[in-house]
N, C-alpha and C positions, 0 to 999 in steps of 0.2 A: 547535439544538445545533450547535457549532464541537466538530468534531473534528481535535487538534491534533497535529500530525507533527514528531517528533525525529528527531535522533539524524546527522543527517549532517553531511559533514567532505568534504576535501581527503584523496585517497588515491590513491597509485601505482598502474598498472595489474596487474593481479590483487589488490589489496585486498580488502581487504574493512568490512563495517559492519555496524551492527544497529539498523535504523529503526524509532523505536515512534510508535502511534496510540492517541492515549487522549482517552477527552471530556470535553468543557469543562463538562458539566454533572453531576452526581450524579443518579444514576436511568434515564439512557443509559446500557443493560445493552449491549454492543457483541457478548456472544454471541447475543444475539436476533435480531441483523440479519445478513445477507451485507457483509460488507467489503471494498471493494478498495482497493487502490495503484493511484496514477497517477500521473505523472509527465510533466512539460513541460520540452523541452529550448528553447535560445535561438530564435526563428523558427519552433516547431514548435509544432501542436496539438496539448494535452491527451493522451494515450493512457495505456490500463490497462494493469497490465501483471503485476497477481495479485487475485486474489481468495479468500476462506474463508467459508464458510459451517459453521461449526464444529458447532453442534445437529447436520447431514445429516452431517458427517464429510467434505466436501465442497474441493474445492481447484481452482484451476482457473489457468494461468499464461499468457502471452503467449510464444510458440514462442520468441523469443530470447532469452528469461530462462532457460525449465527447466533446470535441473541445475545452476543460479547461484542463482536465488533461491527462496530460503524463507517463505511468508507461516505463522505459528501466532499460537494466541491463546493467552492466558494468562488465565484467567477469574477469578482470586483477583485479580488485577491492574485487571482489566476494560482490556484491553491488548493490542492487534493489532501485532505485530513483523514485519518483512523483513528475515530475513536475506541479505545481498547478498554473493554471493563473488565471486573472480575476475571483478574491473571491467574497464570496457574502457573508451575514453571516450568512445565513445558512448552507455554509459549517465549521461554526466553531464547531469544535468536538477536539478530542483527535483519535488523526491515530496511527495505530499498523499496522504491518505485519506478514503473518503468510502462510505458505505454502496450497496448496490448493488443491480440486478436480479436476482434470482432466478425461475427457472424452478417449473413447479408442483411438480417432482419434487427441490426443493431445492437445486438445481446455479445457483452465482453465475453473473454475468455480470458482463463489464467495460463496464457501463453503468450509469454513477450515476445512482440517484434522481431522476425527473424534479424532484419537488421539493428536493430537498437544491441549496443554494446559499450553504452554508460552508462555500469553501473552506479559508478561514486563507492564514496565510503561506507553508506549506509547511517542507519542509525541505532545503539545498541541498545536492545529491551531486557531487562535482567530480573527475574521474578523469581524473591524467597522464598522457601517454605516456612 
């Protein structure tokens, strides 16, 4: 299953956007799973940088995102959203989603699925100075 990432654009610093992850397959129920966001900027590895685990009620962020960005799900949708405020341009990268680790106590982690290995294209975030 390719889970497929929207929604980014070219945006002035403190912009903002609303990134969606939805799957490529019908029957990939996405509130079943822990979801994260990850993102790669030019010369940089991969890094997470939200997670939800919606069934536990669970949320989990990367320290220089919180208070910026918002991961929820929308379950009539089957639809994992980032909302991104106040950009900076070091958040410009290319953001994917990809299902994630969870602890036995239901708390995500930003470590994708050893097995998940679709990525997709991403989606690309581009924030001026």
């Amino acid at each position: 299953v390719q889970l497929q990432a929207s929604g980014g654009g070219l945006v002035q610093t403190g912009g903002s956007l609303s990134l969606s992850c939805a799957a490529s397959a019908s029957g990939f129920t996405l509130d079943y799973y822990a979801i994260g966001w990850f993102r790669q900027a030019p010369g940089k590895e991969r890094r997470g940088v939200a997670c939800i685990y919606s069934r536990h009620g669970n949320t989990y962020y990367l320290e220089s995102v919180k208070g910026r960005f918002t991961i929820s799900v929308d379950n009539a949708k089957n639809t994992v959203y980032l909302q991104v405020t106040d950009l900076k341009p070091e958040d410009t990268a290319v953001y994917y989603c990809a299902p994630v680790h969870s602890t036995g106590w239901g708390e995500c982690q930003l470590r994708p699925l050893t097995e998940f290995n679709s990525w997709g294209q991403g989606t690309l975030v581009t924030v001026s100075s």
